[in-house]
N, C-alpha and C positions, 0 to 999 in steps of 0.2 A: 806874610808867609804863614804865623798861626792858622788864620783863616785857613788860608789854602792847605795845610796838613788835612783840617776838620772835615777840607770837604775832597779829602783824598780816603783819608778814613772811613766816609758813608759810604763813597763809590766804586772804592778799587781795594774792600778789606780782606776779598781771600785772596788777591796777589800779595798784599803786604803780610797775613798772615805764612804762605809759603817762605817767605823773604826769615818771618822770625822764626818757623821752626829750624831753618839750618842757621841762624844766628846762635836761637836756645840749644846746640847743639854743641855748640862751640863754651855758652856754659857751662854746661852742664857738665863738661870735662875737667873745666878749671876750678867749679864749683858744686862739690858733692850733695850741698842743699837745694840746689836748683833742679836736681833728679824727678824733687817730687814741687817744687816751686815752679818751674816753669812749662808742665805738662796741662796745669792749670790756665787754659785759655785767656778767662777772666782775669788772672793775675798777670798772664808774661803781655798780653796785651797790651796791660795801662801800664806794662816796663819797658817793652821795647817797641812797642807799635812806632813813636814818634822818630828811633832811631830806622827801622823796615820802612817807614812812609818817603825819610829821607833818600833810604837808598831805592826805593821804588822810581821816583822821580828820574833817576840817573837812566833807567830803563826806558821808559816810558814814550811814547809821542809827544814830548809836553807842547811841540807845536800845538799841535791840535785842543789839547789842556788851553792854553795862552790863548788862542781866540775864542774860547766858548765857557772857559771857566766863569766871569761874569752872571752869563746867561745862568749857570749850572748854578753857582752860590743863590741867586730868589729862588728857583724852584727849592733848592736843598731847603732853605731855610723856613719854607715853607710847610714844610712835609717833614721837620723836629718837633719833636716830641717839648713839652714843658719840661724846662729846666730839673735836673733833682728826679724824675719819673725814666724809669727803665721801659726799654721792650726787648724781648726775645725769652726766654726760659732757661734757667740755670739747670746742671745735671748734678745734682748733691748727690753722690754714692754712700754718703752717709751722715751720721748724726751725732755730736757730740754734745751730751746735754749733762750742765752744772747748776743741780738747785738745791729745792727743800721738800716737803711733801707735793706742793702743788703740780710737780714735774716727777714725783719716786716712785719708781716702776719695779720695786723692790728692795732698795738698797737696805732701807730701817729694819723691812723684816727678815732679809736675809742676816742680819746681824743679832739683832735683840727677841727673833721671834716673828713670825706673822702675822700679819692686820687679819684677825678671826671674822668669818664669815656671820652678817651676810654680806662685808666688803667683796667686790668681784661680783655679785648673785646675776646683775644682770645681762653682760656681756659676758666676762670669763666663764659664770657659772661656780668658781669656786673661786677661795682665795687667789691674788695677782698679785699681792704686794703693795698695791694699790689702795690709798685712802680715799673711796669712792664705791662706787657701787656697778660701776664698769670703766669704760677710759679715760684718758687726763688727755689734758690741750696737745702734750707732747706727743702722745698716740695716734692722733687726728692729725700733727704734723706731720711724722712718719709716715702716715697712711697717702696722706697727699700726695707725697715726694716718690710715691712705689717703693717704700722702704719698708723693712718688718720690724712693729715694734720695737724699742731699745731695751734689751736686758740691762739688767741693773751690775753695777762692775763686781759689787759683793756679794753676787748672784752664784754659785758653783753649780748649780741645778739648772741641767738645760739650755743654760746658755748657750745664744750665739751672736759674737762682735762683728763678722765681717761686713758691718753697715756700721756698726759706730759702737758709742757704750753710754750709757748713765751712770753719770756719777753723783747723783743727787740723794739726799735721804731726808728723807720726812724729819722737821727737828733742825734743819742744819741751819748756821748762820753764817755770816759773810766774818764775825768777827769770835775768833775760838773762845765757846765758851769756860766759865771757870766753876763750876758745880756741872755734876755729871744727870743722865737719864732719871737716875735714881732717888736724886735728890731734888727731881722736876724742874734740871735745866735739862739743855738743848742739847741737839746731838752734837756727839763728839766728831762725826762728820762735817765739819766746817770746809769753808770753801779754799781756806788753802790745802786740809788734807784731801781735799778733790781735784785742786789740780797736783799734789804732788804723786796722788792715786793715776792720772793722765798722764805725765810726764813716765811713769814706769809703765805704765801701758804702751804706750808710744813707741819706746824703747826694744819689752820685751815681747813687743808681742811681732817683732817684723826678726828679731831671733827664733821665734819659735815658729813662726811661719819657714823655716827654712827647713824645722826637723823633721817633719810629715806631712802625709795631704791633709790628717783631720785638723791639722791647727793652722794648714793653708785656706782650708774652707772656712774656716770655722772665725778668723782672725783677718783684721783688715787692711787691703794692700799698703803699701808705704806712698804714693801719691793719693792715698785718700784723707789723708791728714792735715794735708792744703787745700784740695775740692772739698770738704765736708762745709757743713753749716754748724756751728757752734753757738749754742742757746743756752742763754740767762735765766734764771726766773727765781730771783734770791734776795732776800733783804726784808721780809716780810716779819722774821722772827726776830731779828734785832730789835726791832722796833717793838713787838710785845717783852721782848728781854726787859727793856727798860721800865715799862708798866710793872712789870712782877718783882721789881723793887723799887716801886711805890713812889719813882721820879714823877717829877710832874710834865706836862710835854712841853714847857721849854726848856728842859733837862733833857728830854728825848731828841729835839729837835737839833741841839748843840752838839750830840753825840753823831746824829747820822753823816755830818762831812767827814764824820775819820771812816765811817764803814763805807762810805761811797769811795774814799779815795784808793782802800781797798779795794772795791772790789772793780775798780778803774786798772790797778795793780794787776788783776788776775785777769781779764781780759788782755792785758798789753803781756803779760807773761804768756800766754796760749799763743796770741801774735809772733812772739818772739821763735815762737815752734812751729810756724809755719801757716795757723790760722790765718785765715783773712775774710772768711764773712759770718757777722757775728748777728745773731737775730734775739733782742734782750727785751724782757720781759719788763714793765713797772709793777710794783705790788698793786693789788686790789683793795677795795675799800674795806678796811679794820672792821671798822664802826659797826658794819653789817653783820657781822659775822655773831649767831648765836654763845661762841668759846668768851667771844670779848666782851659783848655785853652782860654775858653772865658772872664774869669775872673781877673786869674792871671800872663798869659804869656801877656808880651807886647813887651818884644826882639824878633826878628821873628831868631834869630841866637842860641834861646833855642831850636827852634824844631828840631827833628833829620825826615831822610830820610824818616821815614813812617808813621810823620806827629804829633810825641809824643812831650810832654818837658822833654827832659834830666833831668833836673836838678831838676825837682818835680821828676823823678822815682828815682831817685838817694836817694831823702831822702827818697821814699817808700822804697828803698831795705834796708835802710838804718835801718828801723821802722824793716823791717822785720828779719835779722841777728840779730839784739837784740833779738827780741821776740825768735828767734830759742834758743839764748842763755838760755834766759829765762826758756823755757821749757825743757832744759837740766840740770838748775838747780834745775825745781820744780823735775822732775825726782829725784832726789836725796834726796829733800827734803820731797815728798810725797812717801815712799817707795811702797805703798797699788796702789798705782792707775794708772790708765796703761793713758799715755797720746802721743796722736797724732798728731804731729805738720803738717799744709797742705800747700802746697805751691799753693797756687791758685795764685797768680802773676804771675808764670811760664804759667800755660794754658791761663790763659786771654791774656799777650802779646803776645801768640804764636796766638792765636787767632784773636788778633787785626793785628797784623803784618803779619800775612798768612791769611789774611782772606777769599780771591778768594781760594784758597788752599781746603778749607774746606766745601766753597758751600754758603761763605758770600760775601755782598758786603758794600761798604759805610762804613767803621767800624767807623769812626770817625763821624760821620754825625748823629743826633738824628733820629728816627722814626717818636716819637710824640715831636711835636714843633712847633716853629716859628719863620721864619727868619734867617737871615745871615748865615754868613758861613757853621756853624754847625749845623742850622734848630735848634739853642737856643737860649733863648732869658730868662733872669732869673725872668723877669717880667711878663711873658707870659709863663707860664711851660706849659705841658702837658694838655689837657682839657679846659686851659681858653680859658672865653671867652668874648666877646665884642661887645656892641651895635650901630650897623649898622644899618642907617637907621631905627631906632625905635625897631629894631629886635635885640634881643641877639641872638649873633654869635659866634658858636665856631671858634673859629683861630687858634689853637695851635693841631691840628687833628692829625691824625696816618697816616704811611707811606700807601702805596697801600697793601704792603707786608710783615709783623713783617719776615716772618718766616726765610728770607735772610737779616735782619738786625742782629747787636750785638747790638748795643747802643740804647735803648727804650727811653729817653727822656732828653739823656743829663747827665745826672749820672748813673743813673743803665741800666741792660740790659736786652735783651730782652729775652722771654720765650724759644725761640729758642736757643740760648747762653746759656743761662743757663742751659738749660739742655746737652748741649756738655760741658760746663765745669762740672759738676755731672759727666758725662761719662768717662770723663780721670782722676778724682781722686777717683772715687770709690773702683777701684782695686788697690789700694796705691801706686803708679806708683809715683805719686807726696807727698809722704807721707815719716815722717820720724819720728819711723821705718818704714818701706816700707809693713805697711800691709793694708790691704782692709779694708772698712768700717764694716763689716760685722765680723772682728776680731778685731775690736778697742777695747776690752774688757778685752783683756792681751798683756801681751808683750809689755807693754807702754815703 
């Protein structure tokens, strides 16, 4: 009888889908969370399809079913797809994204001040908010999905939510830090005060959709909080936390199961509000990055042939095989929600380490900067500048070229780069299970 549900399910799923919408209806009366929980296809399908399939049967010819299902189950089996691989297209009406710079579409600078230009110079044209030089991965996600960019939540300037929000800020970590901006820790923006920023979002923003049209347009329906796509991309700065007091990495390495378990915590907490497809990001390679080698390599017998530190990607991969695990267990543990684990480690070193390959050059080398080896200088980021002769002077200016760079300023990268790594994990190539963004919605 399993069998035979499976291959009622390929052949007869918009009768049985009729069957669950007047069942979800019957919910959604007894259960006020299922208003916006079972409006979601994807969801009320893998909840009540088995029960609609059943009662489909009681309709049906099953004579006719009974001598030729046989036949039907080869062809059907035929003509499935590999195990863990989706088809069809999800409709994400919006985007909920939790991270740190590599995903902040403002949050840092609506808060502490603006990433001074020439951040923005080549897509925005002026400052975005943005650590970059035009878009981030999450941009090129939006774009994909026919969605408009994600204003940042601590954004009051122009904002608009009715597709989702960012709650990311440049600085932030999975685990709240304990020295402030000021004193060259991390932002106070952590990732529990990001979802507890989501949870009041959640809340007031389906109250204030009810007070006018401008904060019904403006603010996003109450079933888009179950359909949206909920994106990772955090754990990058814990991990330099521990370097910038002067642990050694199997000190670093002993620390990341408690921030993983966190931030295991804040995925199953979004769950808990209705989430159910979650598309998560790995950190990318340290080692590469101009901030880290300038800062915390001082053996020059760490760096390997194409100019990385071993021993900081070591504990990236390190960060990262947890997290897979991680999400092999929430898989288990969140049976509803389809989740996406992304290997962007894999594209960015392929990228930094081929970089002529690809139509880059310099990969190690900042854009916007100043001085030494890697044109960084952590006192002179991006945009400062300095009084010359009476005159404030920028020093830390843009390369001739963004568009053949990777590295925009020493930590993040450039708009060019990021949109080639967008391009190779789009079609789930680096994704596990191995589907597209575009069907991140099942088959977690």
């Amino acid at each position: 009888m399993q069998v035979l549900s499976f291959f009622l399910n390929y052949f007869f799923q918009d009768h049985a889908i009729k069957v669950v919408n007047a069942v979800s209806k019957e919910k959604i009366k007894k259960d006020p969370l299922s208003s916006s929980l079972y409006k979601n296809k994807a969801v009320y399908l893998s909840t009540l399809l088995p029960l609609s399939l059943s009662l489909c049967t009681q309709h049906m010819e099953f004579v006719f079913l009974k001598h030729h299902v046989l036949f039907g189950l080869v062809i059907w089996a035929t003509l499935l797809p590999s195990p863990g691989i989706c088809t069809g297209p999800c409709s994400f009406p919006a985007i909920f994204n939790f991270g740190d710079s590599n995903s902040d579409t403002g949050g840092l600078s609506a808060a502490f001040g603006q990433a001074p230009y020439p951040n923005g110079e080549t897509y925005f044209h002026v400052p975005s908010g943005r650590f970059s030089d035009g878009r981030l991965v999450i941009d090129f996600i939006a774009e994909s999905l026919g969605l408009p960019h994600l204003s940042a939540f601590l954004d009051s300037m122009g904002s608009n939510f009715s597709h989702g929000a960012n709650f990311a800020t440049a600085g932030s970590t999975v685990i709240p830090p304990n020295t402030t901006i000021s004193q060259g820790g991390a932002s106070p923006i952590s990732l529990d005060v990001q979802l507890l920023q989501f949870s009041d979002f959640r809340t007031r923003s389906q109250i204030y959709r009810t007070k006018s049209e401008l904060f019904e347009k403006s603010l996003p329906k109450e079933e888009y909080f179950s359909q949206a796509l909920y994106t990772f991309d955090i754990g990058q700065n814990d991990i330099t936390a521990g370097y910038k007091l002067n642990w050694t990495a199997e000190q670093v390495k002993a620390y990341l199961p408690y921030v993983l378990t966190q931030l295991s915590n804040a995925i199953k907490s979004v769950y808990d509000q209705g989430g159910r497809s979650f598309w998560i990001h790995n950190t990318g390679p340290l080692g590469c990055l101009p901030y880290v080698l300038v800062r915390f390599v001082t053996d020059p017998a760490q760096i390997n042939k194409y100019g990385c530190a071993d021993q900081i990607d070591e504990v990236a991969k390190f960060f990262n095989q947890r997290l897979k695990e991680a999400v092999v267990q929430l898989k288990k543990d969140l049976p509803l929600a389809a989740i996406t684990y992304v290997d962007v480690y894999s594209v960015k070193y392929t990228l930094i380490t081929q970089a002529k390959k690809y139509g880059f050059e310099n990969p190690l080398i900042a854009c916007c900067g100043h001085g030494g080896k890697y044109n960084f200088d952590r006192y002179a980021k991006c945009g400062a500048k300095k009084m010359i002769n009476g005159t404030e002077t920028l020093i830390a200016k843009s390369c001739d070229d963004p568009t053949v760079r990777i590295n925009w300023d020493g930590t993040h990268f450039t708009e060019a780069a990021n949109k080639w790594i967008f391009q190779q994990i789009v079609n789930g190539s680096f994704s596990d299970p191995p589907n597209p963004l575009k069907t991140a919605c099942r088959c977690g």
